[in-house]
C-alpha positions, 0 to 999 in steps of 0.5 A, a space after each residue: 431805614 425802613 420806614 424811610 423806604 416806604 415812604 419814597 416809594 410811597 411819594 415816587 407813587 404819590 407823584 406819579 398820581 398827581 403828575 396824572 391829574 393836574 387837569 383837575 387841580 392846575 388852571 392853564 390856559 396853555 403849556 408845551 406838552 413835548 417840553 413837559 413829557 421830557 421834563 417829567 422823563 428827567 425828573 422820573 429817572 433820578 426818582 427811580 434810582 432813588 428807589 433803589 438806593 434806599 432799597 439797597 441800603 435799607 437790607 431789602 434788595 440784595 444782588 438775588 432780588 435786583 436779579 429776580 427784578 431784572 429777569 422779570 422785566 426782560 420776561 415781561 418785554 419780552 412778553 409785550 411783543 405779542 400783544 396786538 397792540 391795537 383795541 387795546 389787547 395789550 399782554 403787558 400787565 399781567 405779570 406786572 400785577 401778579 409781580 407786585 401781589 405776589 412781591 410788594 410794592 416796592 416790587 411792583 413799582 419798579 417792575 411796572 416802570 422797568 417794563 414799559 421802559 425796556 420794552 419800549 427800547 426794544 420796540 422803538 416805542 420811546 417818545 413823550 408818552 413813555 415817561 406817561 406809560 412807565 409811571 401808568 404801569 408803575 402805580 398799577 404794579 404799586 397798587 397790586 402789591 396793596 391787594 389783601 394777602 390771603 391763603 385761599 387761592 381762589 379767592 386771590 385769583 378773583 381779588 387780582 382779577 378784580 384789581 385787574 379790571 379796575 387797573 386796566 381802565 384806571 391806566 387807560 383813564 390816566 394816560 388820556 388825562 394827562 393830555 386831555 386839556 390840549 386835544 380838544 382846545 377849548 369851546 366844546 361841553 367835553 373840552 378841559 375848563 381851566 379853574 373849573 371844579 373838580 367835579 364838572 372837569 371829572 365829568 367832562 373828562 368821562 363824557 370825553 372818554 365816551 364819545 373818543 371811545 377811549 372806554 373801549 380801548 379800556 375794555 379790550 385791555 381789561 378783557 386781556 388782563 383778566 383773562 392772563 391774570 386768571 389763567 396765569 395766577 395760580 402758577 405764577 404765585 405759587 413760583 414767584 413766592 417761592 421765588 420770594 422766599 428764596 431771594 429773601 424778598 420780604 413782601 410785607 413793605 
């Protein structure tokens, strides 16, 4: 069991990365973006639970770990509140990155996904990006849990400060590219070109994030990242492996 669990959560991530990048991939001359955010918010839902109840039947989520999970996630709601919310100083990510690192994957998927999801509900932030957000911040906590274990505590504060920089300008990448091909319309040298090459599409999605100033949106969510991640990791890890050992959280997944 396992082996399949690594290979859901694994897929579920898969996924979410494609659901991303289908401009690069897919040639559409149009679609219908609310139908398509509520879709995906549908099938998202069923992938998440299914996460769980392989963890679940696999020995590695017990009553202790959903518990962990939970408090985690309501801390980090909570938590998102006092972010401003605007040039994209944003306090969410953090303790979704340090959860994955110091937890797993598994861990981080679902803490990122669970996050965005609660804090929206308490926000009144749900709409058809939520879905986009959730999934944004579960391959955020997902790739923190692939960051390189080691015992020398500087050297893991800088490897997550980092993955923090990176994560934070790969989130706000995916989030715009999702939409990209219907902001613009077509006629412009930074518009999406359906059945174009990857590469010239890449290219136009960078030039794009230029002139829109979406790279500073970015920059003020890695500036915010980094500097909770480094002031906040050495005490967070040493809790939260504790934590770990304790609610018998194999991280090694």
């Amino acid at each position: 069991m396992k082996l399949t669990s690594r290979l859901v959560v694994a897929a579920v991530a898969l996924v979410s990365l494609a659901l991303f990048t289908w401009p690069l991939f897919v040639s559409v001359e149009s679609s219908q973006q609310q139908f398509l955010a509520q879709t995906i918010f549908l099938l998202l839902m069923p992938a998440l639970l299914a996460i769980v109840i392989v963890e679940l039947a696999s020995g590695k989520l017990n009553s202790r770990q959903i518990a962990v999970l939970g408090v985690l996630i309501a801390l980090n709601s909570v938590v998102r509140m006092l972010g401003a919310g605007t040039a994209g100083i944003e306090t969410v990510f953090f303790l979704i990155l340090i959860s994955g690192y110091a937890l797993g994957s598994s861990f981080g998927y679902l803490m990122g996904t669970g996050s965005l999801l609660v804090s929206a509900v308490l926000t009144g932030g749900v709409g058809p990006w939520l879905p986009f957000q959730m999934m944004a911040a579960g391959l955020l906590g997902f790739g923190a849990g692939t960051i390189p274990k080691t015992n020398i505590r500087w050297l893991r504060t800088t490897l997550m400060g980092v993955y923090a920089i990176v994560g934070a300008y790969a989130y706000g990448a995916l989030m715009t590219m999702w939409n990209w091909p219907y902001l613009l319309g077509n006629g412009t040298s930074i518009s999406y070109l359906p059945g174009a090459p990857v590469a010239e599409n890449i290219w136009r999605f960078v030039q794009f994030e230029i002139v829109t100033g979406g790279l500073v949106w970015d920059t003020g969510r890695a500036v915010t990242t980094l500097v909770l991640v480094l002031l906040t990791a050495p005490a967070l890890l040493t809790t939260l492996e504790r934590v770990a050992r304790r609610a018998e959280i194999r991280v090694a997944d």
